[in-house]
ZADO-1210 file (C-alpha; in nm, 4 decimals, padded with zeros to 6 digits):
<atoms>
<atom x="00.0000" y="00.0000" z="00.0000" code="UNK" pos="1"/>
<atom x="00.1300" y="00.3672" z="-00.0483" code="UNK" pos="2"/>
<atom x="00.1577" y="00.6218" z="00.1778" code="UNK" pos="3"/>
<atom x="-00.0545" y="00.8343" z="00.0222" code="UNK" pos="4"/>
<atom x="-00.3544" y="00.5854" z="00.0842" code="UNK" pos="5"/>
<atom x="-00.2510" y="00.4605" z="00.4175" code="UNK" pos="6"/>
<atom x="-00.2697" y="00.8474" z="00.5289" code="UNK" pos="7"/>
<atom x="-00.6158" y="00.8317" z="00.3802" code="UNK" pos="8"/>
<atom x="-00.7201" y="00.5583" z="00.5741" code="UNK" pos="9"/>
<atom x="-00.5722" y="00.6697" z="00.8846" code="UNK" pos="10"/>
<atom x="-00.7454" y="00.9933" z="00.8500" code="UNK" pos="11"/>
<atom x="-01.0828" y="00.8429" z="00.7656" code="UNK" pos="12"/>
<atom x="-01.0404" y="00.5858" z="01.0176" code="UNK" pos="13"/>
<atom x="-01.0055" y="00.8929" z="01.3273" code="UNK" pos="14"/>
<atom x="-01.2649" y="01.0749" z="01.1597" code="UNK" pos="15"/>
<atom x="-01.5106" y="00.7906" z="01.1857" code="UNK" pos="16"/>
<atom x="-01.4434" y="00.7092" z="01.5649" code="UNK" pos="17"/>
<atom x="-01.4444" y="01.0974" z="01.6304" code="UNK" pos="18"/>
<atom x="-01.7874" y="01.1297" z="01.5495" code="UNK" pos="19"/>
<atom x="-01.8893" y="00.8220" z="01.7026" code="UNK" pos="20"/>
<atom x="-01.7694" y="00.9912" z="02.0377" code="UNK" pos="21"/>
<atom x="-01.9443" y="01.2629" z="01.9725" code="UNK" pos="22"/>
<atom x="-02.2691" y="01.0564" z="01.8887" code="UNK" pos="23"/>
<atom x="-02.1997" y="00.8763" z="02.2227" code="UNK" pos="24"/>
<atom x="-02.1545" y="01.1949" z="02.4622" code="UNK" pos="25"/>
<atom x="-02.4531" y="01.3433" z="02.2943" code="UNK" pos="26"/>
<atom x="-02.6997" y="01.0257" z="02.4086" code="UNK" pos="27"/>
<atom x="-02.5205" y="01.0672" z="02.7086" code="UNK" pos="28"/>
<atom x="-02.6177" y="01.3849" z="02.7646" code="UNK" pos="29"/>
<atom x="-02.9771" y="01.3334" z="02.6805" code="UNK" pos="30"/>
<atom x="-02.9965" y="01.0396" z="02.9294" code="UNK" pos="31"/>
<atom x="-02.8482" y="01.2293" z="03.2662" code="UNK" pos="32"/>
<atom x="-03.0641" y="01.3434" z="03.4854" code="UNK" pos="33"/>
<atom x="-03.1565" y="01.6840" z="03.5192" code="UNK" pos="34"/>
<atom x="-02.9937" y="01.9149" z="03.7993" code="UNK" pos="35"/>
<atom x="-03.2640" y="02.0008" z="04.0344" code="UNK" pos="36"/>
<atom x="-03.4537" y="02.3124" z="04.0387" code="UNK" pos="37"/>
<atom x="-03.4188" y="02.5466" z="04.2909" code="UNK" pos="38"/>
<atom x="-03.6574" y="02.5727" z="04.5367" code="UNK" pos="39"/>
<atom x="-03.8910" y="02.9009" z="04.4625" code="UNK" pos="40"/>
<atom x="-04.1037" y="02.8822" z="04.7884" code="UNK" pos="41"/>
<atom x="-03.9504" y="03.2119" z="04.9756" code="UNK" pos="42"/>
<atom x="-03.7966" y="03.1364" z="05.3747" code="UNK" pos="43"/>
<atom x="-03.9913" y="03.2814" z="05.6359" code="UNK" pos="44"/>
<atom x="-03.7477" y="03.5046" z="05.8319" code="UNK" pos="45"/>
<atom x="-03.6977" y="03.4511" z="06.1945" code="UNK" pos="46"/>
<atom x="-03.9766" y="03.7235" z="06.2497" code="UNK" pos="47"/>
<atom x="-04.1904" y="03.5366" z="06.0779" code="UNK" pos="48"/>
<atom x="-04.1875" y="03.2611" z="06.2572" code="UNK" pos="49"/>
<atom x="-04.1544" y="03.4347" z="06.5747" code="UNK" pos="50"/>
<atom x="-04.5090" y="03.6111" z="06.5129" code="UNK" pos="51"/>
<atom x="-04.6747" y="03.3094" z="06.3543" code="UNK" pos="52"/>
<atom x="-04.5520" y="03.0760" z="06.6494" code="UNK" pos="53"/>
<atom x="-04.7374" y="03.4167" z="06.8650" code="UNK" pos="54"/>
<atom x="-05.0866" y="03.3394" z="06.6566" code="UNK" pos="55"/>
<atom x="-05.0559" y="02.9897" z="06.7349" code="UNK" pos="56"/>
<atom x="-05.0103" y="03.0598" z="07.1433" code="UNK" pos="57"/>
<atom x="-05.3424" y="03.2754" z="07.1027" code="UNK" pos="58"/>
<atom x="-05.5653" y="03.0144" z="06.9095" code="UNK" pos="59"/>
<atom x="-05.4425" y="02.7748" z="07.2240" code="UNK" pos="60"/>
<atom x="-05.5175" y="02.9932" z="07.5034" code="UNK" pos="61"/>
<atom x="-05.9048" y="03.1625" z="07.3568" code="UNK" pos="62"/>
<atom x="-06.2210" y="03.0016" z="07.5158" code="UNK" pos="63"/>
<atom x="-06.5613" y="03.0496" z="07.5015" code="UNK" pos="64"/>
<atom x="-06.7376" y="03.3357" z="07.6446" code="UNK" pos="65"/>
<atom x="-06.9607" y="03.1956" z="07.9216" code="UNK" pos="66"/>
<atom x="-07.2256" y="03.4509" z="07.8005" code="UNK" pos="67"/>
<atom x="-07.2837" y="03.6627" z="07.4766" code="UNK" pos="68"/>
<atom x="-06.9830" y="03.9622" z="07.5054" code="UNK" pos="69"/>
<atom x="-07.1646" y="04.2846" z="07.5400" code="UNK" pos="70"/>
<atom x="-07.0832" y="04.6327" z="07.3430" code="UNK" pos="71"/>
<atom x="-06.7582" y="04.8525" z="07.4096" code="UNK" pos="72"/>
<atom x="-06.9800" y="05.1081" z="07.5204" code="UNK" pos="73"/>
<atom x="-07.1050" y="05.2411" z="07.7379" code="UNK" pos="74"/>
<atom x="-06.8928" y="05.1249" z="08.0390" code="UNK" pos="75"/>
<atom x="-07.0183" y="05.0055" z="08.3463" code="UNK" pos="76"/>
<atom x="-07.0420" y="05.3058" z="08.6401" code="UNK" pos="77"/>
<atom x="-06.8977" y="05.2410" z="08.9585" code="UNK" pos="78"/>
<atom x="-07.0639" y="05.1149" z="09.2311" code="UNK" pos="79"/>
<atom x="-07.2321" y="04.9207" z="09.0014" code="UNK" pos="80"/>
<atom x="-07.3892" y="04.5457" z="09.1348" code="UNK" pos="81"/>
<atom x="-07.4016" y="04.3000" z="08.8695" code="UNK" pos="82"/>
<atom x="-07.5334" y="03.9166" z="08.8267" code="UNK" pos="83"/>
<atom x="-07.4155" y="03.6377" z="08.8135" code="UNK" pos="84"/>
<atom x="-07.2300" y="03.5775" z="08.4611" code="UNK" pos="85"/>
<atom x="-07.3286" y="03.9598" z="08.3095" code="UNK" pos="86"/>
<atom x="-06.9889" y="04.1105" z="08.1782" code="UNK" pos="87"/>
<atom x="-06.8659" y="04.4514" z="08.3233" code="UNK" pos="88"/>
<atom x="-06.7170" y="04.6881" z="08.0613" code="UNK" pos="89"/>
<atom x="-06.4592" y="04.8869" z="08.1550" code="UNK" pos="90"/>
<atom x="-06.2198" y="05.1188" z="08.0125" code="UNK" pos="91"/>
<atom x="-05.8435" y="05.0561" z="08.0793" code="UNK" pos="92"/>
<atom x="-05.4898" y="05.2168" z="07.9860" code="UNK" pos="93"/>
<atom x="-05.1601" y="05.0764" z="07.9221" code="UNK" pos="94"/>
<atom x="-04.9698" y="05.2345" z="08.1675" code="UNK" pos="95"/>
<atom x="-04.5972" y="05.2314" z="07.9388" code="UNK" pos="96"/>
<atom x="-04.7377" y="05.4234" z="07.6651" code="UNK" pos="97"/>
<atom x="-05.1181" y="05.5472" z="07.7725" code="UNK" pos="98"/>
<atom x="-05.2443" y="05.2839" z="07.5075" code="UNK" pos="99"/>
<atom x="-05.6547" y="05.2777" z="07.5733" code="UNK" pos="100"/>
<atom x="-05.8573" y="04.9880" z="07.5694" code="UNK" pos="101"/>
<atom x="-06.2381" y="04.8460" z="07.6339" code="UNK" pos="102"/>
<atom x="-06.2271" y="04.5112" z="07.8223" code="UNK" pos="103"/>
<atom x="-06.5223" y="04.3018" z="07.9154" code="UNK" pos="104"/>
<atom x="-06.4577" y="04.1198" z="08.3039" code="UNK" pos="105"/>
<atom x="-06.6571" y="03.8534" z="08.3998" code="UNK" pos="106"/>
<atom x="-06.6408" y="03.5964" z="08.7252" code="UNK" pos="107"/>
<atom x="-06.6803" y="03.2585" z="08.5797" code="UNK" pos="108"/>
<atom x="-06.6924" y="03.0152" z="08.9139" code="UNK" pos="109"/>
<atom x="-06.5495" y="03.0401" z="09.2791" code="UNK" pos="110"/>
<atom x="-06.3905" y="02.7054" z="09.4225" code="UNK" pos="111"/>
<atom x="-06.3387" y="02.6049" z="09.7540" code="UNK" pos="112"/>
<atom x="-05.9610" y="02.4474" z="09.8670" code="UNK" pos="113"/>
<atom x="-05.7866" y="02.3013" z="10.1186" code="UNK" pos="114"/>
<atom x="-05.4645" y="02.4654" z="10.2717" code="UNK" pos="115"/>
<atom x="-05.2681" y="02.1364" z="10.3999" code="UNK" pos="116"/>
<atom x="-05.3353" y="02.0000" z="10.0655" code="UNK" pos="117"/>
<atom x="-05.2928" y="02.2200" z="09.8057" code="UNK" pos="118"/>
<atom x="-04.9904" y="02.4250" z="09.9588" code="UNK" pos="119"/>
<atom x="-04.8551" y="02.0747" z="10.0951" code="UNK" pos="120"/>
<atom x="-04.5267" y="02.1815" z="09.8500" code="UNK" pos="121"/>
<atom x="-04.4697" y="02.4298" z="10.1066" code="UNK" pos="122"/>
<atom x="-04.2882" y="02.4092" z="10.4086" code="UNK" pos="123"/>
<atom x="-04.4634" y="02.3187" z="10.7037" code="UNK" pos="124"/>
<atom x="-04.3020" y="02.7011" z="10.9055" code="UNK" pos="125"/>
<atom x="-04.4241" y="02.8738" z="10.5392" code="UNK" pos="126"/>
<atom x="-04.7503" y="02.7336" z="10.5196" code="UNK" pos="127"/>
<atom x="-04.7908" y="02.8344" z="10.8815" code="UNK" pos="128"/>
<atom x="-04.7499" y="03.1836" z="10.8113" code="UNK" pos="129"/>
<atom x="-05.0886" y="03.1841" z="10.6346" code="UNK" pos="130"/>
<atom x="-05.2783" y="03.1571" z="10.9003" code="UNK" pos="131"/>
<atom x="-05.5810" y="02.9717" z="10.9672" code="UNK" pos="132"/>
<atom x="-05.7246" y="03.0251" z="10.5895" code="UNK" pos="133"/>
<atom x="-05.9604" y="02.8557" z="10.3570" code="UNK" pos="134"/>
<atom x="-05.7855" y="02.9300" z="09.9659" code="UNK" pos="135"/>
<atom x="-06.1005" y="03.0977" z="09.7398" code="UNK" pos="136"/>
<atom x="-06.0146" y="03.0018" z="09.3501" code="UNK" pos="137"/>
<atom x="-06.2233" y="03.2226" z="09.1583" code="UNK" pos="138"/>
<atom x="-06.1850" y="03.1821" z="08.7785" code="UNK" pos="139"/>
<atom x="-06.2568" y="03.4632" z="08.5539" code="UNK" pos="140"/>
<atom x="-06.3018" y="03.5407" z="08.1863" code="UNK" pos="141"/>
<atom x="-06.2085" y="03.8859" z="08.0094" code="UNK" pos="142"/>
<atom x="-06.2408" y="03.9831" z="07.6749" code="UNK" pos="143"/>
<atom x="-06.0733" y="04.2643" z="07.4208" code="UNK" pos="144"/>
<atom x="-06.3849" y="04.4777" z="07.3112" code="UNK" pos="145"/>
<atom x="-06.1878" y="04.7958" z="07.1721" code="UNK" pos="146"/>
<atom x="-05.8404" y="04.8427" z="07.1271" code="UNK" pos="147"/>
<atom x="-05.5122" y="04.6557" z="06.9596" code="UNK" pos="148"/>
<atom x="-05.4488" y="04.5041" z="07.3017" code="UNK" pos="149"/>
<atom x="-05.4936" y="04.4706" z="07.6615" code="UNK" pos="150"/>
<atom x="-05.2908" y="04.4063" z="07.9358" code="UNK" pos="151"/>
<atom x="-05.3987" y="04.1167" z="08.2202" code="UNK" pos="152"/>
<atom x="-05.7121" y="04.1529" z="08.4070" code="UNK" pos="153"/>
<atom x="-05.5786" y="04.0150" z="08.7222" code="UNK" pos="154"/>
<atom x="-05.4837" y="04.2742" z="08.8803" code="UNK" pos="155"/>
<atom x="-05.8325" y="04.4481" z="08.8894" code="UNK" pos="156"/>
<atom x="-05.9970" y="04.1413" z="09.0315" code="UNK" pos="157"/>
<atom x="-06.0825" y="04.1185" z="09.4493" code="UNK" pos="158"/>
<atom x="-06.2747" y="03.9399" z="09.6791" code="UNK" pos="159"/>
<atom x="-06.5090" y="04.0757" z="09.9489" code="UNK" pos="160"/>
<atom x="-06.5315" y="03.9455" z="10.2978" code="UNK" pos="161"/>
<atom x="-06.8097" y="03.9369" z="10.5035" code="UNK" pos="162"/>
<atom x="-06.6449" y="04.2130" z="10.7476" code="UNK" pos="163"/>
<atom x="-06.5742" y="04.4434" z="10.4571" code="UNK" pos="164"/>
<atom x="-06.2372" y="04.3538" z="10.4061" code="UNK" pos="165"/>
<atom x="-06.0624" y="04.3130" z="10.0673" code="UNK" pos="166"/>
<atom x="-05.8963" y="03.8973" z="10.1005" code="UNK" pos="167"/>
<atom x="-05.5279" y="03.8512" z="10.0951" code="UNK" pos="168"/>
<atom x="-05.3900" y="03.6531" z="09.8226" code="UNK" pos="169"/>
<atom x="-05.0927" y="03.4078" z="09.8918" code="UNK" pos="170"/>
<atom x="-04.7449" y="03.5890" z="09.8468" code="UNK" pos="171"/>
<atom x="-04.4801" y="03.2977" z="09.8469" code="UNK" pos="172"/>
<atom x="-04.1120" y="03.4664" z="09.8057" code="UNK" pos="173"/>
<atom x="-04.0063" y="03.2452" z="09.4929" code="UNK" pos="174"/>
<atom x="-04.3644" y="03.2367" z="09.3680" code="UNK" pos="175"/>
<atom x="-04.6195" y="02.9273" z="09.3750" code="UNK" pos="176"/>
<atom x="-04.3914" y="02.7100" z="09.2195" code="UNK" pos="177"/>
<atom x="-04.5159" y="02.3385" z="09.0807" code="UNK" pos="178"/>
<atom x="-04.7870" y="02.2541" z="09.2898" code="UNK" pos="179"/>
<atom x="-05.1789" y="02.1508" z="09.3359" code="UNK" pos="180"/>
<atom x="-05.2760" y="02.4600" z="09.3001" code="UNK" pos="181"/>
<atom x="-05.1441" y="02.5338" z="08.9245" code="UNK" pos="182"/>
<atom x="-05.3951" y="02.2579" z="08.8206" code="UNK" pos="183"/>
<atom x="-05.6720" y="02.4042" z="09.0291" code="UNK" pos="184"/>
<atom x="-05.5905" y="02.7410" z="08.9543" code="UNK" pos="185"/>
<atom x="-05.4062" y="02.8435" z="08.6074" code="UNK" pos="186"/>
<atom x="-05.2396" y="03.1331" z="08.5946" code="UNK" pos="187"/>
<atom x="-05.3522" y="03.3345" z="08.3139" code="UNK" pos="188"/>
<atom x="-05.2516" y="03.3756" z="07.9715" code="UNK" pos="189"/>
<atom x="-05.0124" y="03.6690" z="07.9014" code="UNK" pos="190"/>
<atom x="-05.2748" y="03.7821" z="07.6576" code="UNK" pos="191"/>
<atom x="-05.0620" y="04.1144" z="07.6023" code="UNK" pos="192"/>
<atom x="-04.8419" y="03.9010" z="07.3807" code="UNK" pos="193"/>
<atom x="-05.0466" y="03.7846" z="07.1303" code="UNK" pos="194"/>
<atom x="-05.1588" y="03.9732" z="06.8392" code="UNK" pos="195"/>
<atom x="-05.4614" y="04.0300" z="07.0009" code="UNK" pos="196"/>
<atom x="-05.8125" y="04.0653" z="06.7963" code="UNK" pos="197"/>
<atom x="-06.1348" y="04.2622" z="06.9047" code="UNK" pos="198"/>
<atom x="-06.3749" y="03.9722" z="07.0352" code="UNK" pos="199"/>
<atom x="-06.0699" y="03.7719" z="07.1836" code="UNK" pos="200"/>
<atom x="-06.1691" y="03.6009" z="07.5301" code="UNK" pos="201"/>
<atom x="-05.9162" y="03.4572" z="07.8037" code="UNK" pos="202"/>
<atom x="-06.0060" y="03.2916" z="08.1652" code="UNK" pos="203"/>
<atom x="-05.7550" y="03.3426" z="08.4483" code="UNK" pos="204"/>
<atom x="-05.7557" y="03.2197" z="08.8095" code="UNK" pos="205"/>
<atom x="-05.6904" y="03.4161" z="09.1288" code="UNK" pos="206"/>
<atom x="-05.6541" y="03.2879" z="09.4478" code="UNK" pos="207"/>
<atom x="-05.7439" y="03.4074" z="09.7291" code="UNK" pos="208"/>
<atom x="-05.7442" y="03.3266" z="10.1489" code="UNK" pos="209"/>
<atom x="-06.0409" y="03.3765" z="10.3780" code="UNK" pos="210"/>
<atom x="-05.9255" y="03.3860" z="10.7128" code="UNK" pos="211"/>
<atom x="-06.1532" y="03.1443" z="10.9658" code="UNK" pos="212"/>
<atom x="-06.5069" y="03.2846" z="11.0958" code="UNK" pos="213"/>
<atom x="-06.5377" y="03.5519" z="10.7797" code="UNK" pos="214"/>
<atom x="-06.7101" y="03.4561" z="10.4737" code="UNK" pos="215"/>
<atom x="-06.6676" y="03.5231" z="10.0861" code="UNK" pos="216"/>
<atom x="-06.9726" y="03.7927" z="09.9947" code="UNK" pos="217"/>
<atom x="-06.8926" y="03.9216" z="09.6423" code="UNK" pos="218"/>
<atom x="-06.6426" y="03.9266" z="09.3607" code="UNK" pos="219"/>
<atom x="-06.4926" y="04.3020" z="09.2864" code="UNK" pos="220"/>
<atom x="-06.3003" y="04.4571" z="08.9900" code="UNK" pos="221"/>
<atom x="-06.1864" y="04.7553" z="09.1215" code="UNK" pos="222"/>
<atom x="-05.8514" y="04.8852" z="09.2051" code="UNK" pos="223"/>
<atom x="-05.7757" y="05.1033" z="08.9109" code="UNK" pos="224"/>
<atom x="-05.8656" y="05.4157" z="08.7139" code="UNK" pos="225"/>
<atom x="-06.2405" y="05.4682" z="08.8400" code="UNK" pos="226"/>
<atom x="-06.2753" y="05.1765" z="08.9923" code="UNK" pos="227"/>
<atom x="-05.9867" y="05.2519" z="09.2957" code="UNK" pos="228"/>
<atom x="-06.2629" y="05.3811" z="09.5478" code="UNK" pos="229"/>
<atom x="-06.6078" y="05.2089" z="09.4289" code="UNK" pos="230"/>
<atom x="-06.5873" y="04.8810" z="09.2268" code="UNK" pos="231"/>
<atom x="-06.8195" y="04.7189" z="09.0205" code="UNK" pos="232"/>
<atom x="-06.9660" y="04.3634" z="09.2223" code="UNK" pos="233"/>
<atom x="-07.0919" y="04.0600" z="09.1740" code="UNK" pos="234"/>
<atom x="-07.2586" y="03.7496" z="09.3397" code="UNK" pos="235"/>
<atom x="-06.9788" y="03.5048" z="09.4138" code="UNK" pos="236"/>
<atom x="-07.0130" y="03.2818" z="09.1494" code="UNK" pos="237"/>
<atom x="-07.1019" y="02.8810" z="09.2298" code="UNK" pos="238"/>
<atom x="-06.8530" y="02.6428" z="09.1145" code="UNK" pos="239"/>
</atoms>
Protein backbone atom coordinates (compact mmCIF):
# COMPACT_ATOMS: atom_id res chain seq x y z
CA UNK A 1 0.00 0.00 0.00
CA UNK A 2 1.30 3.67 -0.48
CA UNK A 3 1.58 6.22 1.78
CA UNK A 4 -0.55 8.34 0.22
CA UNK A 5 -3.54 5.85 0.84
CA UNK A 6 -2.51 4.60 4.17
CA UNK A 7 -2.70 8.47 5.29
CA UNK A 8 -6.16 8.32 3.80
CA UNK A 9 -7.20 5.58 5.74
CA UNK A 10 -5.72 6.70 8.85
CA UNK A 11 -7.45 9.93 8.50
CA UNK A 12 -10.83 8.43 7.66
CA UNK A 13 -10.40 5.86 10.18
CA UNK A 14 -10.05 8.93 13.27
CA UNK A 15 -12.65 10.75 11.60
CA UNK A 16 -15.11 7.91 11.86
CA UNK A 17 -14.43 7.09 15.65
CA UNK A 18 -14.44 10.97 16.30
CA UNK A 19 -17.87 11.30 15.50
CA UNK A 20 -18.89 8.22 17.03
CA UNK A 21 -17.69 9.91 20.38
CA UNK A 22 -19.44 12.63 19.72
CA UNK A 23 -22.69 10.56 18.89
CA UNK A 24 -22.00 8.76 22.23
CA UNK A 25 -21.55 11.95 24.62
CA UNK A 26 -24.53 13.43 22.94
CA UNK A 27 -27.00 10.26 24.09
CA UNK A 28 -25.21 10.67 27.09
CA UNK A 29 -26.18 13.85 27.65
CA UNK A 30 -29.77 13.33 26.81
CA UNK A 31 -29.97 10.40 29.29
CA UNK A 32 -28.48 12.29 32.66
CA UNK A 33 -30.64 13.43 34.85
CA UNK A 34 -31.56 16.84 35.19
CA UNK A 35 -29.94 19.15 37.99
CA UNK A 36 -32.64 20.01 40.34
CA UNK A 37 -34.54 23.12 40.39
CA UNK A 38 -34.19 25.47 42.91
CA UNK A 39 -36.57 25.73 45.37
CA UNK A 40 -38.91 29.01 44.63
CA UNK A 41 -41.04 28.82 47.88
CA UNK A 42 -39.50 32.12 49.76
CA UNK A 43 -37.97 31.36 53.75
CA UNK A 44 -39.91 32.81 56.36
CA UNK A 45 -37.48 35.05 58.32
CA UNK A 46 -36.98 34.51 61.95
CA UNK A 47 -39.77 37.23 62.50
CA UNK A 48 -41.90 35.37 60.78
CA UNK A 49 -41.87 32.61 62.57
CA UNK A 50 -41.54 34.35 65.75
CA UNK A 51 -45.09 36.11 65.13
CA UNK A 52 -46.75 33.09 63.54
CA UNK A 53 -45.52 30.76 66.49
CA UNK A 54 -47.37 34.17 68.65
CA UNK A 55 -50.87 33.39 66.57
CA UNK A 56 -50.56 29.90 67.35
CA UNK A 57 -50.10 30.60 71.43
CA UNK A 58 -53.42 32.75 71.03
CA UNK A 59 -55.65 30.14 69.09
CA UNK A 60 -54.42 27.75 72.24
CA UNK A 61 -55.18 29.93 75.03
CA UNK A 62 -59.05 31.63 73.57
CA UNK A 63 -62.21 30.02 75.16
CA UNK A 64 -65.61 30.50 75.02
CA UNK A 65 -67.38 33.36 76.45
CA UNK A 66 -69.61 31.96 79.22
CA UNK A 67 -72.26 34.51 78.01
CA UNK A 68 -72.84 36.63 74.77
CA UNK A 69 -69.83 39.62 75.05
CA UNK A 70 -71.65 42.85 75.40
CA UNK A 71 -70.83 46.33 73.43
CA UNK A 72 -67.58 48.52 74.10
CA UNK A 73 -69.80 51.08 75.20
CA UNK A 74 -71.05 52.41 77.38
CA UNK A 75 -68.93 51.25 80.39
CA UNK A 76 -70.18 50.06 83.46
CA UNK A 77 -70.42 53.06 86.40
CA UNK A 78 -68.98 52.41 89.58
CA UNK A 79 -70.64 51.15 92.31
CA UNK A 80 -72.32 49.21 90.01
CA UNK A 81 -73.89 45.46 91.35
CA UNK A 82 -74.02 43.00 88.70
CA UNK A 83 -75.33 39.17 88.27
CA UNK A 84 -74.15 36.38 88.14
CA UNK A 85 -72.30 35.77 84.61
CA UNK A 86 -73.29 39.60 83.10
CA UNK A 87 -69.89 41.11 81.78
CA UNK A 88 -68.66 44.51 83.23
CA UNK A 89 -67.17 46.88 80.61
CA UNK A 90 -64.59 48.87 81.55
CA UNK A 91 -62.20 51.19 80.13
CA UNK A 92 -58.44 50.56 80.79
CA UNK A 93 -54.90 52.17 79.86
CA UNK A 94 -51.60 50.76 79.22
CA UNK A 95 -49.70 52.35 81.67
CA UNK A 96 -45.97 52.31 79.39
CA UNK A 97 -47.38 54.23 76.65
CA UNK A 98 -51.18 55.47 77.72
CA UNK A 99 -52.44 52.84 75.07
CA UNK A 100 -56.55 52.78 75.73
CA UNK A 101 -58.57 49.88 75.69
CA UNK A 102 -62.38 48.46 76.34
CA UNK A 103 -62.27 45.11 78.22
CA UNK A 104 -65.22 43.02 79.15
CA UNK A 105 -64.58 41.20 83.04
CA UNK A 106 -66.57 38.53 84.00
CA UNK A 107 -66.41 35.96 87.25
CA UNK A 108 -66.80 32.58 85.80
CA UNK A 109 -66.92 30.15 89.14
CA UNK A 110 -65.50 30.40 92.79
CA UNK A 111 -63.91 27.05 94.23
CA UNK A 112 -63.39 26.05 97.54
CA UNK A 113 -59.61 24.47 98.67
CA UNK A 114 -57.87 23.01 101.19
CA UNK A 115 -54.64 24.65 102.72
CA UNK A 116 -52.68 21.36 104.00
CA UNK A 117 -53.35 20.00 100.65
CA UNK A 118 -52.93 22.20 98.06
CA UNK A 119 -49.90 24.25 99.59
CA UNK A 120 -48.55 20.75 100.95
CA UNK A 121 -45.27 21.82 98.50
CA UNK A 122 -44.70 24.30 101.07
CA UNK A 123 -42.88 24.09 104.09
CA UNK A 124 -44.63 23.19 107.04
CA UNK A 125 -43.02 27.01 109.05
CA UNK A 126 -44.24 28.74 105.39
CA UNK A 127 -47.50 27.34 105.20
CA UNK A 128 -47.91 28.34 108.82
CA UNK A 129 -47.50 31.84 108.11
CA UNK A 130 -50.89 31.84 106.35
CA UNK A 131 -52.78 31.57 109.00
CA UNK A 132 -55.81 29.72 109.67
CA UNK A 133 -57.25 30.25 105.90
CA UNK A 134 -59.60 28.56 103.57
CA UNK A 135 -57.85 29.30 99.66
CA UNK A 136 -61.01 30.98 97.40
CA UNK A 137 -60.15 30.02 93.50
CA UNK A 138 -62.23 32.23 91.58
CA UNK A 139 -61.85 31.82 87.79
CA UNK A 140 -62.57 34.63 85.54
CA UNK A 141 -63.02 35.41 81.86
CA UNK A 142 -62.08 38.86 80.09
CA UNK A 143 -62.41 39.83 76.75
CA UNK A 144 -60.73 42.64 74.21
CA UNK A 145 -63.85 44.78 73.11
CA UNK A 146 -61.88 47.96 71.72
CA UNK A 147 -58.40 48.43 71.27
CA UNK A 148 -55.12 46.56 69.60
CA UNK A 149 -54.49 45.04 73.02
CA UNK A 150 -54.94 44.71 76.62
CA UNK A 151 -52.91 44.06 79.36
CA UNK A 152 -53.99 41.17 82.20
CA UNK A 153 -57.12 41.53 84.07
CA UNK A 154 -55.79 40.15 87.22
CA UNK A 155 -54.84 42.74 88.80
CA UNK A 156 -58.32 44.48 88.89
CA UNK A 157 -59.97 41.41 90.32
CA UNK A 158 -60.82 41.18 94.49
CA UNK A 159 -62.75 39.40 96.79
CA UNK A 160 -65.09 40.76 99.49
CA UNK A 161 -65.31 39.46 102.98
CA UNK A 162 -68.10 39.37 105.04
CA UNK A 163 -66.45 42.13 107.48
CA UNK A 164 -65.74 44.43 104.57
CA UNK A 165 -62.37 43.54 104.06
CA UNK A 166 -60.62 43.13 100.67
CA UNK A 167 -58.96 38.97 101.01
CA UNK A 168 -55.28 38.51 100.95
CA UNK A 169 -53.90 36.53 98.23
CA UNK A 170 -50.93 34.08 98.92
CA UNK A 171 -47.45 35.89 98.47
CA UNK A 172 -44.80 32.98 98.47
CA UNK A 173 -41.12 34.66 98.06
CA UNK A 174 -40.06 32.45 94.93
CA UNK A 175 -43.64 32.37 93.68
CA UNK A 176 -46.19 29.27 93.75
CA UNK A 177 -43.91 27.10 92.20
CA UNK A 178 -45.16 23.39 90.81
CA UNK A 179 -47.87 22.54 92.90
CA UNK A 180 -51.79 21.51 93.36
CA UNK A 181 -52.76 24.60 93.00
CA UNK A 182 -51.44 25.34 89.25
CA UNK A 183 -53.95 22.58 88.21
CA UNK A 184 -56.72 24.04 90.29
CA UNK A 185 -55.91 27.41 89.54
CA UNK A 186 -54.06 28.44 86.07
CA UNK A 187 -52.40 31.33 85.95
CA UNK A 188 -53.52 33.34 83.14
CA UNK A 189 -52.52 33.76 79.72
CA UNK A 190 -50.12 36.69 79.01
CA UNK A 191 -52.75 37.82 76.58
CA UNK A 192 -50.62 41.14 76.02
CA UNK A 193 -48.42 39.01 73.81
CA UNK A 194 -50.47 37.85 71.30
CA UNK A 195 -51.59 39.73 68.39
CA UNK A 196 -54.61 40.30 70.01
CA UNK A 197 -58.12 40.65 67.96
CA UNK A 198 -61.35 42.62 69.05
CA UNK A 199 -63.75 39.72 70.35
CA UNK A 200 -60.70 37.72 71.84
CA UNK A 201 -61.69 36.01 75.30
CA UNK A 202 -59.16 34.57 78.04
CA UNK A 203 -60.06 32.92 81.65
CA UNK A 204 -57.55 33.43 84.48
CA UNK A 205 -57.56 32.20 88.09
CA UNK A 206 -56.90 34.16 91.29
CA UNK A 207 -56.54 32.88 94.48
CA UNK A 208 -57.44 34.07 97.29
CA UNK A 209 -57.44 33.27 101.49
CA UNK A 210 -60.41 33.76 103.78
CA UNK A 211 -59.26 33.86 107.13
CA UNK A 212 -61.53 31.44 109.66
CA UNK A 213 -65.07 32.85 110.96
CA UNK A 214 -65.38 35.52 107.80
CA UNK A 215 -67.10 34.56 104.74
CA UNK A 216 -66.68 35.23 100.86
CA UNK A 217 -69.73 37.93 99.95
CA UNK A 218 -68.93 39.22 96.42
CA UNK A 219 -66.43 39.27 93.61
CA UNK A 220 -64.93 43.02 92.86
CA UNK A 221 -63.00 44.57 89.90
CA UNK A 222 -61.86 47.55 91.22
CA UNK A 223 -58.51 48.85 92.05
CA UNK A 224 -57.76 51.03 89.11
CA UNK A 225 -58.66 54.16 87.14
CA UNK A 226 -62.40 54.68 88.40
CA UNK A 227 -62.75 51.76 89.92
CA UNK A 228 -59.87 52.52 92.96
CA UNK A 229 -62.63 53.81 95.48
CA UNK A 230 -66.08 52.09 94.29
CA UNK A 231 -65.87 48.81 92.27
CA UNK A 232 -68.19 47.19 90.20
CA UNK A 233 -69.66 43.63 92.22
CA UNK A 234 -70.92 40.60 91.74
CA UNK A 235 -72.59 37.50 93.40
CA UNK A 236 -69.79 35.05 94.14
CA UNK A 237 -70.13 32.82 91.49
CA UNK A 238 -71.02 28.81 92.30
CA UNK A 239 -68.53 26.43 91.15
Amino acid sequence: MSDSKKTTGDFAGRAMRGAALITVAVLLAGCSPSAPAPDASPTASDEERYQAQLAEERLEALVDPITPLPNATPTTPAGTELAAGEWAVVGREWASDQTTMTVGVVPVSATAGDLERDFAYLPDDERAKLGAVTPLYVDYQFALLEGERMYPATTGIQLLLSDGSIADIPIIVGGMGSSTTDTLCPREPAASEFPQEVGDVYQGCKTFLIPEGLDAVSVQWGGEGIYTTEGVRWPVPVA
